[in-house]
ZADO-1210 file (C-alpha; in nm, 4 decimals, padded with zeros to 6 digits):
<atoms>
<atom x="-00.5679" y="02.9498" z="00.8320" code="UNK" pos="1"/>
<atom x="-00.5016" y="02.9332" z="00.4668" code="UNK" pos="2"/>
<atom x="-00.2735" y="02.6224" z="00.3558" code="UNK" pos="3"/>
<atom x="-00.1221" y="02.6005" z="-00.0247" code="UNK" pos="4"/>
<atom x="-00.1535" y="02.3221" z="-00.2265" code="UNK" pos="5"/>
<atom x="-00.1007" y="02.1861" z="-00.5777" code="UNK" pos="6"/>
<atom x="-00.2698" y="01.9531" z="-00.8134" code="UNK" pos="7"/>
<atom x="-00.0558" y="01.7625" z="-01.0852" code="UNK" pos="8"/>
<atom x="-00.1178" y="01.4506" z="-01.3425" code="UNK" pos="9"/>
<atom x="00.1517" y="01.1781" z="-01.3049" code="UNK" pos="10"/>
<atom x="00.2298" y="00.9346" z="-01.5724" code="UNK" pos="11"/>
<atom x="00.1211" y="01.1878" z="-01.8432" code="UNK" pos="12"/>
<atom x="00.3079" y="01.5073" z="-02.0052" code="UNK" pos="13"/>
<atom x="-00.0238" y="01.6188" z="-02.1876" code="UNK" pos="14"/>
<atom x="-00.2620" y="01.8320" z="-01.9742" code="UNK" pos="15"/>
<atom x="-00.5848" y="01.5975" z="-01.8524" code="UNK" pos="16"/>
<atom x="-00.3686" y="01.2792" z="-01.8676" code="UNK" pos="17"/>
<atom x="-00.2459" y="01.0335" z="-01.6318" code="UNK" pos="18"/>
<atom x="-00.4067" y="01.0021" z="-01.2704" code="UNK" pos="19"/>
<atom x="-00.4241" y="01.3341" z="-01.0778" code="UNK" pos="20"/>
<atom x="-00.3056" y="01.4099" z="-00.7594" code="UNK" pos="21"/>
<atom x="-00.3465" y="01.6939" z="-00.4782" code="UNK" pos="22"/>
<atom x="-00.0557" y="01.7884" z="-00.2815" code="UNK" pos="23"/>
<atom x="-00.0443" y="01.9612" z="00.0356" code="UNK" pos="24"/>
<atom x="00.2778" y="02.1301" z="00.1359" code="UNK" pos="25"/>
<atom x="00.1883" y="02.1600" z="00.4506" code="UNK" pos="26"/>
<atom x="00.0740" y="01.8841" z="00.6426" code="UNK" pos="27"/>
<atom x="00.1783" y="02.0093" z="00.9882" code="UNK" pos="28"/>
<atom x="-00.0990" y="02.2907" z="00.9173" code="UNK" pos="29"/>
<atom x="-00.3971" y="02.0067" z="00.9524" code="UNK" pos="30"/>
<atom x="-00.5230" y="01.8402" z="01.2568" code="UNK" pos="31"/>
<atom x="-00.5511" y="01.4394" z="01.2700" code="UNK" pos="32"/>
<atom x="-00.9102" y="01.3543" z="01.1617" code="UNK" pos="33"/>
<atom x="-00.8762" y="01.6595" z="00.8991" code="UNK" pos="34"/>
<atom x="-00.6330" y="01.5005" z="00.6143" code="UNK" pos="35"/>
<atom x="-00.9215" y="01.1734" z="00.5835" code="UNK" pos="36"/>
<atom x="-01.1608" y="01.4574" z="00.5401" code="UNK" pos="37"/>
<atom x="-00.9471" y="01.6667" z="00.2814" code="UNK" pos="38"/>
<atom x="-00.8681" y="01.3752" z="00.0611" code="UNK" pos="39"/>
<atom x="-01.2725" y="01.2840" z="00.0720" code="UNK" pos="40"/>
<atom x="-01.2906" y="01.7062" z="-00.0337" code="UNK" pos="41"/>
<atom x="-01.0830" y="01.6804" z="-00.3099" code="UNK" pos="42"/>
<atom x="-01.2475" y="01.3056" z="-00.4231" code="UNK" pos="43"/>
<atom x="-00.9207" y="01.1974" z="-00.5905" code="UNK" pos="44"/>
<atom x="-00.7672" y="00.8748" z="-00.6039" code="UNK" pos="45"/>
<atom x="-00.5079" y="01.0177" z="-00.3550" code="UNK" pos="46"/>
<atom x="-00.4067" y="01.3159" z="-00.1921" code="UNK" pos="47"/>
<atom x="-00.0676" y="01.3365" z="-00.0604" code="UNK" pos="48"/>
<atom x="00.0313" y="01.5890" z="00.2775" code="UNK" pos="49"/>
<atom x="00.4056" y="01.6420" z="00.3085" code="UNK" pos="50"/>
<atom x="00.6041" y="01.6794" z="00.6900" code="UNK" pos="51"/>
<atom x="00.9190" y="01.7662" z="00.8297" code="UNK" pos="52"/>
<atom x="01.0978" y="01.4684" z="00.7902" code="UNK" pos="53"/>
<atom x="01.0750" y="01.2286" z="01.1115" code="UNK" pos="54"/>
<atom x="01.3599" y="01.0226" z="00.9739" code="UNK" pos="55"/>
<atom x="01.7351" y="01.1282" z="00.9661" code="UNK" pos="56"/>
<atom x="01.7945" y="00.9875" z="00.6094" code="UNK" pos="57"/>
<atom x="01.4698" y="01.0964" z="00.4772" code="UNK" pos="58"/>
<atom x="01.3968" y="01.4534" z="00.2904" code="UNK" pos="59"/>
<atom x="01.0416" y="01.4562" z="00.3601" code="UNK" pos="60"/>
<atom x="00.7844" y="01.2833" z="00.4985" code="UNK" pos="61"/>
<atom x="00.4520" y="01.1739" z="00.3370" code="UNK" pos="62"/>
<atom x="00.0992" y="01.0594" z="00.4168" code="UNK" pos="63"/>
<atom x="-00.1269" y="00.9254" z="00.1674" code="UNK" pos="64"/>
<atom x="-00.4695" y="00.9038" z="00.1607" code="UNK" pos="65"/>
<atom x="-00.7537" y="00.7745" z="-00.0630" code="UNK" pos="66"/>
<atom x="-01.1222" y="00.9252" z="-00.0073" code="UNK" pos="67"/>
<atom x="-01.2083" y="00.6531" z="00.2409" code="UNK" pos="68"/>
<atom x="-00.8501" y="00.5811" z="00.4205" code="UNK" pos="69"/>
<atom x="-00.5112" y="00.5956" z="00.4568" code="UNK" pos="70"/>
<atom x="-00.2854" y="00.3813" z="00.2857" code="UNK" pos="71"/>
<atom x="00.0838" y="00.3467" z="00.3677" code="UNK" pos="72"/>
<atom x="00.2230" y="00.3296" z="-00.0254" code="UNK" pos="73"/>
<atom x="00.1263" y="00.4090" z="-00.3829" code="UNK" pos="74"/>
<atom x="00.3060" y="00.5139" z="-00.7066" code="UNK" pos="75"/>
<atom x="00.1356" y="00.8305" z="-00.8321" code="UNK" pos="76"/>
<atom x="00.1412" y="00.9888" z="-00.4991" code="UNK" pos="77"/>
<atom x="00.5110" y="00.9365" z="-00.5125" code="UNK" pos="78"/>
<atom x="00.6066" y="01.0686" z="-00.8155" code="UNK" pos="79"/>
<atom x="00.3780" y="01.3743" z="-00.7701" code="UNK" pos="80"/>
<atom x="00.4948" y="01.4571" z="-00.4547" code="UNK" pos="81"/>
<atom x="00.8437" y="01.4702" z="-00.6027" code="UNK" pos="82"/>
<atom x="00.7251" y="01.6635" z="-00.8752" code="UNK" pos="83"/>
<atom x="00.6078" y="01.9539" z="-00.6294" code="UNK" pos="84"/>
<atom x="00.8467" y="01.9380" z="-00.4280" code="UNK" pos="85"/>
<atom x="01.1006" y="02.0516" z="-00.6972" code="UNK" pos="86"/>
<atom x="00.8241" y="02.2847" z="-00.8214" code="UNK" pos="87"/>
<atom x="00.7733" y="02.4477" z="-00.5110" code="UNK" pos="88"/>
<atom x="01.1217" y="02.5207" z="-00.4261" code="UNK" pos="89"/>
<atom x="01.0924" y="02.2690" z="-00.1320" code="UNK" pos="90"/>
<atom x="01.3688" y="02.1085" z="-00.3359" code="UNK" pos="91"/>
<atom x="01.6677" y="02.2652" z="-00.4531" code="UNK" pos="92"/>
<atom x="01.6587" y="02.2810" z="-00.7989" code="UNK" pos="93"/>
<atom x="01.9964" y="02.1005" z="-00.7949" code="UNK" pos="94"/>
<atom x="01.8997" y="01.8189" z="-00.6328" code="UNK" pos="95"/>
<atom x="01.7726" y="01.5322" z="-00.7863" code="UNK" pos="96"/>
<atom x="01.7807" y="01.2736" z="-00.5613" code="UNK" pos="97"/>
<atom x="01.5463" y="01.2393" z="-00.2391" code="UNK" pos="98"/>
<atom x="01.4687" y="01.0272" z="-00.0325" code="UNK" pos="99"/>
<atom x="01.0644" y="00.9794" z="00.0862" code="UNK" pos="100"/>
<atom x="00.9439" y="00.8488" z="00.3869" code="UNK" pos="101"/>
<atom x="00.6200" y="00.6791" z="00.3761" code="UNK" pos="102"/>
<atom x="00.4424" y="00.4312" z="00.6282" code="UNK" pos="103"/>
<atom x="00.5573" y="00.1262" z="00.4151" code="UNK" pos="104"/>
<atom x="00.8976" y="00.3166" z="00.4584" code="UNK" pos="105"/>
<atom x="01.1582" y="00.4837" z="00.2557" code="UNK" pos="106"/>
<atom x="01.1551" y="00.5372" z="-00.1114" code="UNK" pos="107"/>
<atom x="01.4443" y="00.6587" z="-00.3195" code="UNK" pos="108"/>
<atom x="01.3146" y="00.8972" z="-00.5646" code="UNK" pos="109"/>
<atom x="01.5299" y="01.0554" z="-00.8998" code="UNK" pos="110"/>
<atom x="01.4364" y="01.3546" z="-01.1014" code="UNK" pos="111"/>
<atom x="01.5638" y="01.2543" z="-01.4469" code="UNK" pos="112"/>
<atom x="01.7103" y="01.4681" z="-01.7171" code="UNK" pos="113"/>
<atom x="01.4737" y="01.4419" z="-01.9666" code="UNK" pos="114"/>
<atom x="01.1819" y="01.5038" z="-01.7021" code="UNK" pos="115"/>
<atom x="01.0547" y="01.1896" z="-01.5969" code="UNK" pos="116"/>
<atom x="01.0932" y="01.1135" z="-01.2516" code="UNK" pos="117"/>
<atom x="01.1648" y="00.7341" z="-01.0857" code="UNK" pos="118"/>
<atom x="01.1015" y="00.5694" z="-00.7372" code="UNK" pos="119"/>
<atom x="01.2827" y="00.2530" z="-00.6693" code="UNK" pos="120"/>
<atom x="01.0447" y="00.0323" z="-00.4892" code="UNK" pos="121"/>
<atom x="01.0547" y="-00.2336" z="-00.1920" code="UNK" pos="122"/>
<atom x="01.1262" y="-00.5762" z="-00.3191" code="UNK" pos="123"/>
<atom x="00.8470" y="-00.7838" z="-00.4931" code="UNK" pos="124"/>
<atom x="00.6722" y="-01.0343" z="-00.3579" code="UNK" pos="125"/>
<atom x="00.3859" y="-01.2767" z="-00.4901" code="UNK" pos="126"/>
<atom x="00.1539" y="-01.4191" z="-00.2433" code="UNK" pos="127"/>
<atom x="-00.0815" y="-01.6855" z="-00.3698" code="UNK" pos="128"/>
<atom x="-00.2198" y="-01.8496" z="-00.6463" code="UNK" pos="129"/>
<atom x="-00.5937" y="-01.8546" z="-00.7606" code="UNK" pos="130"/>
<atom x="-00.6904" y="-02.1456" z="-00.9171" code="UNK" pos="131"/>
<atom x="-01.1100" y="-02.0657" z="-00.9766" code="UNK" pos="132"/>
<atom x="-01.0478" y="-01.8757" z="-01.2982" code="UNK" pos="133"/>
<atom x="-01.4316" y="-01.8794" z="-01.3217" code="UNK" pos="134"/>
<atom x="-01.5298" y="-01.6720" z="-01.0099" code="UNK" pos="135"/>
<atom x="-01.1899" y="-01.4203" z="-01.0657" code="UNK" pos="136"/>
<atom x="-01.3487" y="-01.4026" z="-01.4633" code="UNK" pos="137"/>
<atom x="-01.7336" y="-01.2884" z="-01.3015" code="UNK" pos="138"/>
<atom x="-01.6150" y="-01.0657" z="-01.1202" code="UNK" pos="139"/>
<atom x="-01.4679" y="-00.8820" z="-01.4192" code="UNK" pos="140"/>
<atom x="-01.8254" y="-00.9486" z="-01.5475" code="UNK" pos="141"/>
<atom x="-01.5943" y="-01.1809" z="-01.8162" code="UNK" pos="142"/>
<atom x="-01.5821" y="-01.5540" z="-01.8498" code="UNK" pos="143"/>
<atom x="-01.3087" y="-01.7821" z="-01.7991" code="UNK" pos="144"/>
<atom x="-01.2379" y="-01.7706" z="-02.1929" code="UNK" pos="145"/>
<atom x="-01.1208" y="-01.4364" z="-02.1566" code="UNK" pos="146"/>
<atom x="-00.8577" y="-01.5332" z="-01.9075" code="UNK" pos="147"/>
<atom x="-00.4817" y="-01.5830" z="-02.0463" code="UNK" pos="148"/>
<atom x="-00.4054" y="-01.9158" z="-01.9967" code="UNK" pos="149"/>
<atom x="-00.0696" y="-01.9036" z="-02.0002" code="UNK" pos="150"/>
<atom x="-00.0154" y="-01.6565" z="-01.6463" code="UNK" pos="151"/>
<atom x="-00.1545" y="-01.7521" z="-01.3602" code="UNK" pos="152"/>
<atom x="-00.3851" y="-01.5138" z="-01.1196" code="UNK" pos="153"/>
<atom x="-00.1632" y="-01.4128" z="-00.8614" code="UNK" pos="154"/>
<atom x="-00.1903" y="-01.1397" z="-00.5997" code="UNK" pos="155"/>
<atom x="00.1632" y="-00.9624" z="-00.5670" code="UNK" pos="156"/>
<atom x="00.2955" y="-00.6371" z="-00.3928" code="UNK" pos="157"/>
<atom x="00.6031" y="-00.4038" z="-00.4316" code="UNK" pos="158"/>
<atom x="00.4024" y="-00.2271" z="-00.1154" code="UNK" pos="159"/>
<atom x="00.0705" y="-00.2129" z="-00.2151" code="UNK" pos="160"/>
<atom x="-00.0794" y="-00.5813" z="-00.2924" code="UNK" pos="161"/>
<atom x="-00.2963" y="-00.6007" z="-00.5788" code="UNK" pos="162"/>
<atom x="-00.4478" y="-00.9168" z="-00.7544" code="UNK" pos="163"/>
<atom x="-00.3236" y="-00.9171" z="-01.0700" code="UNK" pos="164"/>
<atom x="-00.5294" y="-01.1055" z="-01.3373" code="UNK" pos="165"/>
<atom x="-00.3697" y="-01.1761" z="-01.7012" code="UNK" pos="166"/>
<atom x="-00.6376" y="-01.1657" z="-01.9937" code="UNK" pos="167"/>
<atom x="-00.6388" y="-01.2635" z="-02.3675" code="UNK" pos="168"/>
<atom x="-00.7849" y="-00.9645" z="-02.5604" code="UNK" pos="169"/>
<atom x="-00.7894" y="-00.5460" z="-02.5235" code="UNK" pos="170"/>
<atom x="-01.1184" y="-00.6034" z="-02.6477" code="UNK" pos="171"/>
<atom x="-01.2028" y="-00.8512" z="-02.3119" code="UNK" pos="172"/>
<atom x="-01.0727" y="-00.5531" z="-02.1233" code="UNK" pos="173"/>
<atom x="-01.2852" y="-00.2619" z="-02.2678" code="UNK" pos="174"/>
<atom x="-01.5607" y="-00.4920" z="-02.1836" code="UNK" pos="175"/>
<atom x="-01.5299" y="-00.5232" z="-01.8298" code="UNK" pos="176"/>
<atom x="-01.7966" y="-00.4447" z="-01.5832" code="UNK" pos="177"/>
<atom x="-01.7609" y="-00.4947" z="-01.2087" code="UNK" pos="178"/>
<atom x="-01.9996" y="-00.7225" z="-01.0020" code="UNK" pos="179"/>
<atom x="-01.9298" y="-00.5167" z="-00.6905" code="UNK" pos="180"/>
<atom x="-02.0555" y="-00.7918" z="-00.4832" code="UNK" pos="181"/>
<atom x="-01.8463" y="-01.0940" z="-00.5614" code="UNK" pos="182"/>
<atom x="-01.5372" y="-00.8465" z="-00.6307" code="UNK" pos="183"/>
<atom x="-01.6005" y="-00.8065" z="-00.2748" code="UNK" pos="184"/>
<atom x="-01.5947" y="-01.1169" z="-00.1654" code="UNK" pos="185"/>
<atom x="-01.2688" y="-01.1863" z="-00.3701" code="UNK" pos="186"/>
<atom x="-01.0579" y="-00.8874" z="-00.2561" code="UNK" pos="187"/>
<atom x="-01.1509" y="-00.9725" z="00.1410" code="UNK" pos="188"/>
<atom x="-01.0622" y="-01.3280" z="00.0765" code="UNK" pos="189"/>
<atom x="-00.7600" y="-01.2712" z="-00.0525" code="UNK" pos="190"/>
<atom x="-00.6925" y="-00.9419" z="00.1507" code="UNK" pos="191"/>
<atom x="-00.5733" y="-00.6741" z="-00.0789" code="UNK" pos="192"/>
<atom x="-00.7571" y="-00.3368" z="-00.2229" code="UNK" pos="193"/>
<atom x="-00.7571" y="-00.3686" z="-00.5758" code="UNK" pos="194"/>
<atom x="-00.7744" y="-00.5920" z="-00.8766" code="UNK" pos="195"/>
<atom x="-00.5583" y="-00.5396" z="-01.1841" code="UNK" pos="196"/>
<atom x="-00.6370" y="-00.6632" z="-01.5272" code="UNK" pos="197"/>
<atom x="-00.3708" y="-00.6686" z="-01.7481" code="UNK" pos="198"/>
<atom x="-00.3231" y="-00.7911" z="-02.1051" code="UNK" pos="199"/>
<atom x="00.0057" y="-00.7946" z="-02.3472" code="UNK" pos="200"/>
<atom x="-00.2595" y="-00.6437" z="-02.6458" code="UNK" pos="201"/>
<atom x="-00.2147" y="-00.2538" z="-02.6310" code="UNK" pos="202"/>
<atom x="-00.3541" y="00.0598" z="-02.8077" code="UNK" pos="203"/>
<atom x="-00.0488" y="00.1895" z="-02.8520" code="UNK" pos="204"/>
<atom x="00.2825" y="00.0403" z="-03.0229" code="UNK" pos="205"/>
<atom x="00.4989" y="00.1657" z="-02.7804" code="UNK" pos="206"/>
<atom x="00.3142" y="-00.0212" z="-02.5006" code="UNK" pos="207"/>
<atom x="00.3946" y="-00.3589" z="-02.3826" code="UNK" pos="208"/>
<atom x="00.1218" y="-00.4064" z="-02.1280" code="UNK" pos="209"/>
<atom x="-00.2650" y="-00.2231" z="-02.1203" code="UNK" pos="210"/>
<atom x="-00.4156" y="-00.2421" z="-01.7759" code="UNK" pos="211"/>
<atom x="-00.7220" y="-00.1482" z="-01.5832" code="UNK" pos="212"/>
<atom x="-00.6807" y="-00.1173" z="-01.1864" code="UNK" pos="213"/>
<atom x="-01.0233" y="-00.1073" z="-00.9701" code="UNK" pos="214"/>
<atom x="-01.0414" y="-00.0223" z="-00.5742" code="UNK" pos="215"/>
<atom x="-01.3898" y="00.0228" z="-00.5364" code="UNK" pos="216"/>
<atom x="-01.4157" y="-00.0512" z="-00.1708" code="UNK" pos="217"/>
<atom x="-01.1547" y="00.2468" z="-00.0729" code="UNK" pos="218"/>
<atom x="-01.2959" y="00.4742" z="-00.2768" code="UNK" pos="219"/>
<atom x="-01.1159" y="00.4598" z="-00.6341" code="UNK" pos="220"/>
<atom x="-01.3987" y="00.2766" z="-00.8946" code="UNK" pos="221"/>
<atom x="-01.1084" y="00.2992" z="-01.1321" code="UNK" pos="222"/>
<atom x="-00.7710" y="00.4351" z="-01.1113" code="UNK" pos="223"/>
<atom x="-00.6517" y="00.6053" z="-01.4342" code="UNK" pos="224"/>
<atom x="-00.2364" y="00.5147" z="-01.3571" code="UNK" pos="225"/>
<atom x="-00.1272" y="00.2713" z="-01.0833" code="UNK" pos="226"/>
<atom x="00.2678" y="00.2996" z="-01.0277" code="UNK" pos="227"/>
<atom x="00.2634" y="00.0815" z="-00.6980" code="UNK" pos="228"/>
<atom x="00.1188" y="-00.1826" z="-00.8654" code="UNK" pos="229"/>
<atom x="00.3055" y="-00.1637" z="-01.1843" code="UNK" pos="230"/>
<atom x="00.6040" y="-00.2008" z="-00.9880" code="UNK" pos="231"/>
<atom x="00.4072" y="-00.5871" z="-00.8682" code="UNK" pos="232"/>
<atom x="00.3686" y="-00.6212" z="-01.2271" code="UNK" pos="233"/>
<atom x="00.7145" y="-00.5738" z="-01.3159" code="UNK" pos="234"/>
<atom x="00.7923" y="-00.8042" z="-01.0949" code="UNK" pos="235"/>
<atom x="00.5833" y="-01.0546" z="-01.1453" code="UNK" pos="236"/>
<atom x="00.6902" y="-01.0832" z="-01.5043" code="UNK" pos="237"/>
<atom x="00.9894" y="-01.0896" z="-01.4304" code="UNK" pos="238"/>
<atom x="00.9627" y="-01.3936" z="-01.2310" code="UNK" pos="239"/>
<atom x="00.7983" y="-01.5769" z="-01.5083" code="UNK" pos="240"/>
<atom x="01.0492" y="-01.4852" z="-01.7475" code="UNK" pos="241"/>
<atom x="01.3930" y="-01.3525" z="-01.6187" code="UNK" pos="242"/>
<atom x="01.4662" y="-01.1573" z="-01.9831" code="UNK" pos="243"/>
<atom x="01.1150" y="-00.9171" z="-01.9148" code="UNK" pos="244"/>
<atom x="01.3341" y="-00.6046" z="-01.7698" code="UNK" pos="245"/>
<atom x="01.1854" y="-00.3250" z="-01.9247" code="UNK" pos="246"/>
<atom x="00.7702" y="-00.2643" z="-01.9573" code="UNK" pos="247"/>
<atom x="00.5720" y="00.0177" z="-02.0505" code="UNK" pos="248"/>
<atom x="00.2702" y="00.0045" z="-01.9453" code="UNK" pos="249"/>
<atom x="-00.0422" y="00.1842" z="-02.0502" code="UNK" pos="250"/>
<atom x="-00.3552" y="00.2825" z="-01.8439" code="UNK" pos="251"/>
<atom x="-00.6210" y="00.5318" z="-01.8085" code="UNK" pos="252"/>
<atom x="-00.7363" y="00.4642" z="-02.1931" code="UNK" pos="253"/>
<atom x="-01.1136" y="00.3703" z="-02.0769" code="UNK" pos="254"/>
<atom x="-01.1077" y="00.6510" z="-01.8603" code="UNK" pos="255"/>
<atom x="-01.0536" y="00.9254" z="-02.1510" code="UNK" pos="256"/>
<atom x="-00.7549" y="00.9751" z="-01.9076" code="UNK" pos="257"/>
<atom x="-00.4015" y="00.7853" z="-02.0874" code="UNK" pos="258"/>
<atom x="-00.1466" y="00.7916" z="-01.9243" code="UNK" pos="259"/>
<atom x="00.2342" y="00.5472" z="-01.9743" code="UNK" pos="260"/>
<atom x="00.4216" y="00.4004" z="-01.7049" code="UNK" pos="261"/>
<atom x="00.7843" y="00.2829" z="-01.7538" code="UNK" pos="262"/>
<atom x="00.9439" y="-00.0088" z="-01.5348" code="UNK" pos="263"/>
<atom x="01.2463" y="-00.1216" z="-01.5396" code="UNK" pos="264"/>
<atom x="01.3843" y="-00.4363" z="-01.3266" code="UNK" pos="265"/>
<atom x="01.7757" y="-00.5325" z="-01.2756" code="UNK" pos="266"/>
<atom x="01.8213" y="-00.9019" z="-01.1999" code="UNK" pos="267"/>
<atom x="02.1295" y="-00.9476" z="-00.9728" code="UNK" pos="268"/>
<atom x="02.1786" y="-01.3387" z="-00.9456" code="UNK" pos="269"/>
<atom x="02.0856" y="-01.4329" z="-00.5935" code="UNK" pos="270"/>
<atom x="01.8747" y="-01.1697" z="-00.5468" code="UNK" pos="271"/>
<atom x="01.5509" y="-01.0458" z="-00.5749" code="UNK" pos="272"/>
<atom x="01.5565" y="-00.7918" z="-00.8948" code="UNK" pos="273"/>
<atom x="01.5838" y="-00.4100" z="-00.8122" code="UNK" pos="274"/>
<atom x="01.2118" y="-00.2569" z="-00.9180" code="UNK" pos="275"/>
<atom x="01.2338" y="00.1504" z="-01.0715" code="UNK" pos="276"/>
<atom x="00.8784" y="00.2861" z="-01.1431" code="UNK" pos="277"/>
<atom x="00.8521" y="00.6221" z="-01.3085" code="UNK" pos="278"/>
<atom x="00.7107" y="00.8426" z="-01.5687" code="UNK" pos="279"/>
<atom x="00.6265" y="01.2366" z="-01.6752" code="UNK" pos="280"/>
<atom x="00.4296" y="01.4779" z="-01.4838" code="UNK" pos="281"/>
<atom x="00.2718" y="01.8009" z="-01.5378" code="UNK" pos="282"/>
<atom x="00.1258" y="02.0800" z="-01.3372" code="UNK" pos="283"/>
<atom x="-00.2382" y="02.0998" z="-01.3596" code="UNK" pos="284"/>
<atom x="-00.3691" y="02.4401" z="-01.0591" code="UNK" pos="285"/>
<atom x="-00.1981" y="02.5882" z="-00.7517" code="UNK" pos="286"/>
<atom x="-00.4657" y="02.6853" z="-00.5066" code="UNK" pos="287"/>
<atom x="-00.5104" y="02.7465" z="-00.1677" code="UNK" pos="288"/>
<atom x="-00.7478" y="02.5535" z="00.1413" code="UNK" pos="289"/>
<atom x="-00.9313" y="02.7969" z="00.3790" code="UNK" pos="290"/>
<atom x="-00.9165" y="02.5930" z="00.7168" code="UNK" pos="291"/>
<atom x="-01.1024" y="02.8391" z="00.9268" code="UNK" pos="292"/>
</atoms>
């Protein structure tokens, strides 16, 4: 059986940009234990597989998966996904509004005008506090000096949790090398994936935030663009100061691989704030998967 796919960079308009993803347009074509071994084929971060739809106000549905397991949300995948399904002609090219469904649920997606496409994401949520800035600073292979000590280390989610660590300097974040083994001990302790640097010093004026996001332990040493978690991000600024509503963040720069991710947050008084995630993608290859 031969089964078409695509591969595309999200958060990027330049060629080689961004974080790539493989989409499969045909994920009724695969058996179970076959899309975990596709996505470890194709060694991306992730590698989507779009369904029927399951879901009476859904357009599609979507699986995710990393090279070591499935995962019920992320940002890139997302966007892509939208991106090909347009592409394709899945999508009318009139439409531009879908709706995904994914295991953490469903996710409003909008093809823009000017090209960049937006998810709106589950509510925010922060989950703890950590107050050993020491061991969160070794596992960055950094010291506690390099820590902003203005934010607190928080772990947050939008839908995929991520501990989210504020430091002082872009140069503090070029430098940092993982000790696998505590990082290890960290992420099971506080139960999430990945850990995600950030700091408010950028390479680029446009920026507001430069970040680094690592999930060694499912099979993504670094992740060039991380929309799920920029979406935490948002969010968690947000909380420390209601006035942070728009943030463009930029990622990928250590990994030869930029790419820019745009969030926007609406506070409603009462409520927790609206989250859109979005940004440019860009076809990369078409191919086809020889299943027999």
């Amino acid at each position: 059986m031969e089964t078409p796919f695509y591969q595309v960079d999200v958060f990027s308009g330049e060629l080689f940009g961004g974080n790539p993803l493989a989409v499969f347009l045909r994920g009724e074509d695969f058996k179970e234990p076959q899309l975990q071994q596709v996505a470890r084929e194709m060694n991306l971060s992730e590698t989507t597989f779009i369904f029927p739809s399951s879901h009476p106000d859904a357009d599609f549905d979507v699986r995710i998966f990393t090279p070591e397991k499935e995962i019920p949300f992320a940002g890139h995948p997302t966007l892509g996904t939208a991106f090909v399904l347009r592409d394709s002609g899945m999508l009318a090219s009139s439409q531009n509004k879908l709706r995904l469904k994914f295991k953490a649920g469903l996710i409003p997606v909008s093809l823009e005008e000017d090209g960049k496409i937006f998810m709106t994401q589950p509510s925010g949520k922060i989950f703890q506090t950590f107050m050993n800035k020491e061991r969160i600073a070794q596992a960055l292979g950094l010291t506690e000096n390099n820590l902003d000590e203005l934010l607190p280390v928080q772990s947050a989610s939008t839908g995929f949790p991520a501990l989210l660590v504020p430091i002082n300097s872009l140069r503090a974040m070029q430098r940092i090398v993982l000790n696998l083994s505590l990082l290890k001990e960290l992420l099971d302790e506080v139960g999430v994936d990945m850990i995600y640097p950030f700091t408010r010093q950028t390479c680029e004026e446009a920026s507001s935030i430069h970040s680094r996001g690592f999930a060694p332990f499912i099979g993504i040493p670094e992740d060039p663009a991380t929309g799920s978690v920029a979406g935490a991000l948002g969010y968690y600024l947000n909380d420390k100061d209601p006035k942070e509503k728009t943030i463009v963040i930029e990622q990928g720069y250590e990994m030869k691989r930029p790419g820019q991710i745009f969030v926007e947050l609406d506070n409603v008084e009462g409520q927790s704030p609206s989250i859109r995630v979005g940004g440019n993608a860009r076809l990369v290859f078409k191919g086809t998967l020889y299943l027999d």
